[in-house]
N, C-alpha and C positions, 0 to 999 in steps of 0.2 A: 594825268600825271599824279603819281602818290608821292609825296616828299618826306624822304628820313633823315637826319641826321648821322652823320657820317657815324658816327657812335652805334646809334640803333641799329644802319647800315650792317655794319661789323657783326653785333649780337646776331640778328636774324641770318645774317649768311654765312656764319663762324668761318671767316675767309681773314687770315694775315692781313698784318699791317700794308705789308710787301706786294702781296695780291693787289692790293686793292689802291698801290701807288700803279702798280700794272697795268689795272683799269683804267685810269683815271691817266695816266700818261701814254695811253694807245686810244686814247677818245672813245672807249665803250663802256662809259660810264657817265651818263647826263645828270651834271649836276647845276647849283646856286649857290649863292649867301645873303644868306637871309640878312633880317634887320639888325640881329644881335652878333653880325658878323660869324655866322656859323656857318660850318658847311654843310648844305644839304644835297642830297643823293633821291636822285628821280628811280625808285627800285624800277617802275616798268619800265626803264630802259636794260635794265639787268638783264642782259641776253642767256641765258645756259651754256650757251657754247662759250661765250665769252669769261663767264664766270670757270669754267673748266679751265681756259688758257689761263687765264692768273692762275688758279693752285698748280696746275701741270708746270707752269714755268716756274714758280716756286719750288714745286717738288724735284724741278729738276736741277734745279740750282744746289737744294741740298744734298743732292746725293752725288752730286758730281765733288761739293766740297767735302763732304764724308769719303768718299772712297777716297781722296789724297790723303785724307787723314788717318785712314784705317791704314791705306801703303805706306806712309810715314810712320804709325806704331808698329807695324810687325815688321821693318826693317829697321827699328831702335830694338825690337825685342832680338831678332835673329842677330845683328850684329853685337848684342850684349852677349849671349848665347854659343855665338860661334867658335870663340876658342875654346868652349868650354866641349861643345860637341866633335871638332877636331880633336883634343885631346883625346876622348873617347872611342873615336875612330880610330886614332892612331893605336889605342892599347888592345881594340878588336886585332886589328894587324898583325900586332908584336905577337900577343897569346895565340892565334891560328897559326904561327909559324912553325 
C-alpha cells in the first residue's frame, strides 16, 4: 500500500477534481484519513481501466454539454442572421425576374 494525499493524488495523475469524485464514489479508488484528518489515496489501487473511466466519463460529460452549447449559439446566430439573409434572398428573386 503506497499512500498519497489526495493533493499529490491529483498532481501525479493530472486527473479532475470530477474524475476523481468518480472514483472515489464507484469504489475504485482505496482510500483513508489520516491523523491530521486528511484524505489519503492508496495509488496501487489505481487501476488504468478505472482511471480511463473517470476522464472518459468526464470527457463525456463535456462534450455532450458543449455541443448544447455550440446548437444554442449558431441558432442565436442564424436566428439573428435570418432576416437579414431572407431579405437577400428575396432581392436574388426580384433581380432574376
Amino acid at each position: 500500500m503506497k499512500l498519497l494525499t489526495l493533493e499529490e493524488f491529483q498532481k501525479l495523475t493530472s486527473i479532475s477534481d470530477r474524475a476523481i469524485v468518480w472514483l472515489l464514489k464507484n469504489k475504485k479508488l482505496a482510500c483513508q484519513i489520516n491523523d491530521q484528518n486528511e484524505l489519503l489515496v492508496d495509488i496501487e489501487s489505481a487501476q488504468i481501466k478505472d482511471l480511463v473511466s473517470a476522464i472518459s466519463a468526464r470527457h463525456l460529460e463535456l462534450m455532450t454539454n458543449n455541443r448544447r452549447l455550440v446548437s444554442e449559439r449558431l441558432a442565436k446566430i442564424v436566428s439573428s442572421k435570418l432576416e437579414e439573409f431572407l431579405d437577400q434572398a428575396l432581392q436574388v428573386v426580384i433581380n432574376s425576374r
